[in-house]
N, C-alpha and C positions, 0 to 999 in steps of 0.2 A: 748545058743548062741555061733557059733565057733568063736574062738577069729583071730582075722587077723596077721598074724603073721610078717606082715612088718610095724606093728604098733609100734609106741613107745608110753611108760607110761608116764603123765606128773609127774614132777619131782616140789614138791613147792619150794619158792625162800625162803630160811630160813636168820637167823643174821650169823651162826657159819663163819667159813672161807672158807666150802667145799660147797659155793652158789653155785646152779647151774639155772639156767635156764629153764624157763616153755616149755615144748613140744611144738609146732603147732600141731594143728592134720593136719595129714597128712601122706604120704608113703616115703618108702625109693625107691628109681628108683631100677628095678633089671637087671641083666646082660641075657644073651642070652639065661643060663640056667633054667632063672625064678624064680633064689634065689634072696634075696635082698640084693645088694650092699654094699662095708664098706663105705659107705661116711659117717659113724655119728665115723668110729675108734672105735667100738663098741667089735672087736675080740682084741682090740690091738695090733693091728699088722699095718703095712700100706700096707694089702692086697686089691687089686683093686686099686694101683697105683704104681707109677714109679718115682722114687725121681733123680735127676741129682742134681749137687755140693754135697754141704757140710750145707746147709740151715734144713734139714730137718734131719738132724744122730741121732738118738735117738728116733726119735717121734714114737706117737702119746704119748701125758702126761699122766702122770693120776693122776687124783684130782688136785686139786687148789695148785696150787704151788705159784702163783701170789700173793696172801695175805700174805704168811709165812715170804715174803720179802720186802715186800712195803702195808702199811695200805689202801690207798687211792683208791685200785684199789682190783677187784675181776675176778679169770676167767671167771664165770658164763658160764660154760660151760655146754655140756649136755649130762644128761648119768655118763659116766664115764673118760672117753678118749675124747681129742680133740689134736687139735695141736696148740702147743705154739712154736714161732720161737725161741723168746728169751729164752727161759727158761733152754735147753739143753746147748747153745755153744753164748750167748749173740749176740750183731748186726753184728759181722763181716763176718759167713760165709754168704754165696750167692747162690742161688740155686733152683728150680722150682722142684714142685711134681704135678705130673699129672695122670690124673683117667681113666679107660677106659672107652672109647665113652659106649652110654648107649641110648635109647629112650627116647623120649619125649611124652610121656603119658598125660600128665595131662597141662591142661592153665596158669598152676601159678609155682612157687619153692619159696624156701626161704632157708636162710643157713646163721649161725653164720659168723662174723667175728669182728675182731680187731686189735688190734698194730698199723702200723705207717698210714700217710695220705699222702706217695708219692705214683706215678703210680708205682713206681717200686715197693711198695709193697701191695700188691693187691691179691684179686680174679679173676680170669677170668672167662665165659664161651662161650664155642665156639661151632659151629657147625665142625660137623667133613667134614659136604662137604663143601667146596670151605673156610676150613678156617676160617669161617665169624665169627669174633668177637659180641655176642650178648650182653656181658652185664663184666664192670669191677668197683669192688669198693673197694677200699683203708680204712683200718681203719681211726679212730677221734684221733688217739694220747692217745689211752689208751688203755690199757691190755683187761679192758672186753667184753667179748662177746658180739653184739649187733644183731638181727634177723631180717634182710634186704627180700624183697620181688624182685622176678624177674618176669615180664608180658612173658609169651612163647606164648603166644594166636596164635601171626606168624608162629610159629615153630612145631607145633605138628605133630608127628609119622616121626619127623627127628632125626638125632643121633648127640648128642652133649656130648662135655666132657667138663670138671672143671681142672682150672690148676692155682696154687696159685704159687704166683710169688713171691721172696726173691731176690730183684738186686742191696740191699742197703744196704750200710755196716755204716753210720756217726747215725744221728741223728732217733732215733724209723727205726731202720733200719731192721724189721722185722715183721712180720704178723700172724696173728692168726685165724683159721678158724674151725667150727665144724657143725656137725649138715645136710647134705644138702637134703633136703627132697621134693615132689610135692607134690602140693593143687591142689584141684577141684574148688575152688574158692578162689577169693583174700585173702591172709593171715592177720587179724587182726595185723599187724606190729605198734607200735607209732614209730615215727619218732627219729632219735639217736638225740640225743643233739648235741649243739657242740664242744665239747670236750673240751680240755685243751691245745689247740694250742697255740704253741709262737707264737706271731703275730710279727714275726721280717721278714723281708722283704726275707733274704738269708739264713734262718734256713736250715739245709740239704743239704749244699754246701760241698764238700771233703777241707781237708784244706789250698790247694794251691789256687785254686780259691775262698777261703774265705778272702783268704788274698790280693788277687786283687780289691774285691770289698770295703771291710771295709775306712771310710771315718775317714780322722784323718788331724789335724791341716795342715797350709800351711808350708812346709820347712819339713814336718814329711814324712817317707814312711815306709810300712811294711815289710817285710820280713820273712816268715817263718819260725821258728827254730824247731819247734818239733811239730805233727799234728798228729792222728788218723792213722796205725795202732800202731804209736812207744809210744803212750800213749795213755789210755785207761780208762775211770772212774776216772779219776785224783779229788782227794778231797782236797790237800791244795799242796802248792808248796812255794819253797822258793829259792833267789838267793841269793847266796854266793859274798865274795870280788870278787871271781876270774872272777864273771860273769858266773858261772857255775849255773844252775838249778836244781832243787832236785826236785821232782813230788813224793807224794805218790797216790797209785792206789789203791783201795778199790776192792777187787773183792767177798772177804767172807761177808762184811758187806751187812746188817743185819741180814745176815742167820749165825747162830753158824756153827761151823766147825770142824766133832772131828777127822775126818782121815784125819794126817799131811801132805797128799798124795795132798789132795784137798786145804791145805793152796798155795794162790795164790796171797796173798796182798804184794806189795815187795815199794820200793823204787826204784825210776830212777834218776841217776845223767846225764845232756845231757850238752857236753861241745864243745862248738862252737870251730873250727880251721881250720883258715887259709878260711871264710867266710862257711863254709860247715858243720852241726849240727853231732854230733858224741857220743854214747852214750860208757861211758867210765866206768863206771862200775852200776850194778843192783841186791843193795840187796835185797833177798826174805825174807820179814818177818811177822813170824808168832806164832803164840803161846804169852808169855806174859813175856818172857827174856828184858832185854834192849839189842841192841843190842850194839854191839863194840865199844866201842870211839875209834876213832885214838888220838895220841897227837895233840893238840890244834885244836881241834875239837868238838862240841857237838850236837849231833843230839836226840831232842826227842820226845819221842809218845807215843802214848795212839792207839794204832793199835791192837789190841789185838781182838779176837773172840765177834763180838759184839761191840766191844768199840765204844767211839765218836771218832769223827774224831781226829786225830792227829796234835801235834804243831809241825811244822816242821821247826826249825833255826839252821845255820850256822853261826860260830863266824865268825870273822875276821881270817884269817890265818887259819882255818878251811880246813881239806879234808871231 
C-alpha cells in the first residue's frame, strides 16, 4: 500500500511533559509546486511564511516548553515544532506571521491553537480575493493546544491564507498555533472548555485606562504610578518611608537558570517626583549572593534560581 506522503502519524496523548496531541486524519494543503506546505512547522523553520514585528523571533518551538515552567498547563502540541508566542520573548513583543495563499481543496480544515482570548490575539483566515475574512479565533487563556474545526464548504478551489495575529502586549498577551491541515469531512473536534478566564470586567486593559476605569471610595482617585512595560512579572513589592516602591520581577522563576547571561530577575526601586513616576535605580539579581546593604537599610530575598518568592522590606530611613 503506497503511503500518502502529506499524511501525518497520530501521535498518543501520554502523562510525561512532552504531551502532544492526537493527529486528525487528514492533509496538509500544498503550494503551487504540489509539495505539502509548513503549516504543522514540521522543517523547523518558518518556511512558507512571513513574520513582521517582533512577536514571532525565534519560532517555530520545539517540544513542550510550557510544562518545564508552569504544572497546570501542557503545549499538546503536534509533531514536533509548533508556535508558542510566549515562550521565546514572553507578552510584550507584537507582531503577525503570515502563510502563503494556498487552495482550498477540501470542505472542512482544523488547526491547533491557544494562549490569550482577545481579538488581538488570534488566528485568522482569509481569502486572498477581495480580502474576505472567513473565520478568526482567539485562545481560552491557556497554553494548550486545542483542535478547532473551520466549515469552507463556501470556499472551495479559492485561495486563502492563515495569518496569526500578536497585537497584545498586557494580560495573555500572546498566541499559540500549530498543526493546520484539510478534511474531507467534518473533523471529530469535542468542544474546548472554557478555560481559566478571569471573569473581571477590564481584564486586558493597558495600565492608564485601567486606571480610569477602577472604582474606589468617594473622596479617593487613582493615579498611575508604575504599569506594564516599566514592570513586568512583579511577585511582591514593598514601600519604603520615602514613599518609594521596591517591585521584585521574577523572570528565571520556575525555570533554573545556569548561564549568568540569562539571569534576568532584578529589583525596581520607582520613586515619584514632582507628580511624575521616575525609576531611579534597578538592581539585577541573580545567583544566590545577598545583595549589598546600604547603611540603614535592609533588603531581603530568597530570589535565587528557583527560589520562593522573596520578602521584600525596607526599614525606616532605608535606601
Amino acid at each position: 500500500m503506497k503511503r500518502n506522503p502529506f499524511a501525518r502519524p497520530s501521535f498518543r496523548v501520554g502523562r510525561a511533559r512532552g504531551i502532544r496531541a492526537r493527529a486528525e486524519p487528514g492533509v496538509l494543503p500544498v503550494g503551487a509546486d504540489g509539495k505539502a506546505l509548513n503549516l504543522d512547522f514540521e522543517t523547523g523553520t518558518l518556511k512558507d511564511w512571513t513574520a513582521e514585528g517582533d512577536a514571532f523571533k525565534g519560532q517555530p518551538i520545539k517540544g513542550d516548553t510550557v510544562y518545564p515552567r508552569r504544572k497546570d498547563n501542557k503545549s499538546q502540541h503536534q509533531g514536533e515544532y509548533w508556535i508558542g508566542g510566549f515562550e521565546k520573548l514572553g507578552d510584550k513583543p507584537q507582531g503577525t506571521l503570515t502563510s502563503v495563499p494556498f487552495k482550498i481543496t477540501h470542505p472542512w480544515a482544523s488547526f491547533l491553537v491557544g494562549g490569550g482570548p482577545h481579538m488581538e490575539t488570534c488566528v485568522e483566515l482569509w481569502l486572498k480575493k477581495g480580502d474576505k475574512l472567513i473565520a478568526r479565533v482567539s485562545g481560552i487563556e491557556e497554553e494548550n493546544l486545542r483542535r478547532v474545526a473551520v466549515d469552507l464548504r463556501g470556499y472551495k478551489d479559492q485561495e486563502m491564507f492563515i495569518r496569526i495575529v500578536d497585537k497584545h502586549s498586557a494580560h495573555w498577551g500572546h498566541i499559540n498555533f500549530d498543526d493546520f491541515r484539510f478534511h474531507d469531512k467534518k473533523p471529530n473536534v469535542p468542544p474546548r472548555p472554557g478555560g481559566v478566564r478571569d471573569e473581571i470586567k477590564y481584564a486586558g486593559l493597558p495600565p492608564e485606562k485601567a486606571a480610569k476605569v477602577m472604582t474606589v471610595p468617594e473622596g479617593f482617585d487613582v493615579t498611575l504610578f508604575a504599569g506594564e512595560p516599566d514592570v513586568m512579572q512583579p511577585i511582591a513589592l514593598a514601600l519604603d518611608d520615602r514613599g518609594r516602591i521596591w517591585v521584585a520581577e521574577a523572570y528565571s522563576y520556575p525555570v533554573r537558570r545556569k548561564d549568568p547571561k540569562e539571569f534576568k530577575d532584578r529589583i525596581l526601586i520607582f520613586e515619584g517626583h514632582h507628580g511624575h513616576r521616575q525609576v531611579r535605580q534597578a538592581h539585577r539579581l541573580h545567583g544566590r549572593p545577598e545583595p549589598r546593604q546600604r547603611p540603614g537599610g535592609r533588603l531581603r530575598r530568597r530570589l535565587d534560581r528557583g527560589g520562593p518568592a522573596p520578602d521584600v522590606r525596607a526599614d525606616e530611613g532605608g535606601t
